[in-house]
Phi, psi and omega in degrees: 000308168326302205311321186293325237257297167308316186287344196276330176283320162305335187280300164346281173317346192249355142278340170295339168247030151282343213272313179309327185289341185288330155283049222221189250252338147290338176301288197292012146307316192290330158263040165261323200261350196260326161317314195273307185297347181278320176295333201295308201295327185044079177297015203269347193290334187259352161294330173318301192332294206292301158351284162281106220151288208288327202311297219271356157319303185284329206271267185350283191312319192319293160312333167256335161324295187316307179311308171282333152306343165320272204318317172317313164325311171295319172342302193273350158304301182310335183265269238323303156285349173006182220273026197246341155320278167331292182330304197301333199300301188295010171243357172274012173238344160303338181278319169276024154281319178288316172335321170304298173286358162280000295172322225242330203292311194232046134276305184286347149279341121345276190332312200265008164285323149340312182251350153333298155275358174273324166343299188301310225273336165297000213224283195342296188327317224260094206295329181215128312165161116319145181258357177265303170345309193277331154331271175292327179276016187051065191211008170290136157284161161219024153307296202219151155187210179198157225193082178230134154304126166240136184236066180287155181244123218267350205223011165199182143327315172349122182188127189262117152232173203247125180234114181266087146292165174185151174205159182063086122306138192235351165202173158222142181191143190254149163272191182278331172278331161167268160253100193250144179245133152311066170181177156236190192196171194242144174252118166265150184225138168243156154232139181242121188251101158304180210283292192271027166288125175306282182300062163273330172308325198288135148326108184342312171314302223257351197273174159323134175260324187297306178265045169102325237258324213272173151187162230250074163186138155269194225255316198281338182266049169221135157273132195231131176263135177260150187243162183272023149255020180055021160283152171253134165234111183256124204245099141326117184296317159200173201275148172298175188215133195236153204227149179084278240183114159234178186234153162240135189282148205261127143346103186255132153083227179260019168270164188202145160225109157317135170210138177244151215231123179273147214197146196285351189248359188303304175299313164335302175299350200235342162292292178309321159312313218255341167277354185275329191297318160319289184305312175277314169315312209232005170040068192241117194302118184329295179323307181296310186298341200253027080350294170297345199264324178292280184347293190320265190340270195333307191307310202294307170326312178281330178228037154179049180240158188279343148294355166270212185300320217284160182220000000 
């Protein structure tokens, strides 16, 4: 019984130093476990983090370096308008240079009112025409006018020509012969006879029509110029009168037909024709063409100018 009495007080102390053990090396197991839990943090893993943290860190400003070479891209958007805007500037400062002819702008509307009216006076000028020419360009009067024909003869002198008044034309239209108008009018015929024509005794009347030679007057309804080369320029006293319609047969050779234009100078103009044609053509001594050419000129007035007869 002592013996038990002694194990049971030893057993005491020895719990009191089971209690040290209670604080005791399974507690600091618990920081073994705190070991484990220092691994769970791994610090190397948020170092890992921090890393890739830093890569696309540095990768950013990179990305934006790159960003910023774009706006350099723009650099050549920035030459487009480049100082070449400006440049444009410098022809906006050429314009009140052009200000100057614009200063100029209503001289030259002065100019073309100038040839406005000179357009008519330019229509004046132009007294007379080809009559087919005037024709095809619609430029035939058809108030009034005068219209002369010529008929040469290629192996002489011979030679007929036809003077046509005529007014209020109410059509123009061309044939297989030539040009026919629609109204009526009156023809005076000159004939210029050489020297060496064989038929001078035959009535004018009575001669070829095939060769050329004829016109509708005798001798007593003719005025006759003898020229000092013994050409005759034989002069209607007055002219025939054509009713409805005539035609002028379209020009063959050296032959032509004229349209005058009325005009306040048309007989002046038409005197001159016919004495330069006498003279050059028809080889009528100057003096004599231009006597005959007053005679022609006087017949038209009196019986088929609109101060004549004719209406």
């Amino acid at each position: 019984m002592a013996t038990i009495k002694k194990t049971a007080k030893s057993v005491k102390p020895k719990k009191a130093a089971v209690k040290k053990p209670a604080a005791k090396k399974p507690v600091v197991k618990k920081p073994a476990a705190k070991k484990a839990a220092v691994k769970k943090p791994a610090a190397k893993k948020p170092a890992a983090k921090k890393a890739a943290v830093k890569k696309p860190a540095a990768k950013k400003p990179v990305v934006k370096k790159v960003a910023a070479k774009k706006p350099a891209a723009k650099k050549p958007v920035v030459k487009k308008p480049a100082a070449k805007k400006p440049a444009a500037k410098k022809p906006v400062v050429k314009k009140p240079a052009v200000k100057k002819p614009v200063v100029k702008k209503p001289e030259v509307k002065a100019a073309p009112e100038a040839q406005k009216t000179a357009a008519p006076a330019t229509e004046q000028e132009v007294k007379f025409r080809n009559l087919f020419e005037a024709y095809n360009q619609q430029k035939l009067p058809f108030a009034q006018g005068y219209i002369v024909s010529s008929f040469f003869k290629e192996s002489s002198t011979y030679s007929i020509i036809e003077i046509v008044s005529y007014a209020a034309v109410k059509e123009i239209y061309t044939t297989a012969e030539g040009l026919t108008f629609v109204t009526g009018g009156k023809k005076l015929y000159i004939l210029v006879e050489p020297d060496i024509y064989h038929n001078k005794p035959v009535e004018p009347v009575s001669r070829s029509k095939t060769d050329g030679e004829y016109i509708p007057k005798r001798f007593s309804e003719l005025e006759i110029i003898i020229a000092k080369n013994q050409t005759k320029i034989m002069v209607a006293k007055e002219p025939i009168e054509t009713f409805g319609s005539f035609t002028i047969l379209e020009p063959k050779g050296m032959n032509f037909s004229i349209v005058f234009y009325e005009l306040p100078d048309v007989l002046i103009t038409l005197g001159n024709f016919l004495q330069t044609t006498l003279n050059r053509q028809r080889k009528v001594p100057e003096a004599d063409a231009k006597k005959a050419a007053k005679l022609i000129t006087d017949i038209i007035t009196k019986t088929m100018s609109s101060e004549g007869e004719y209406r």
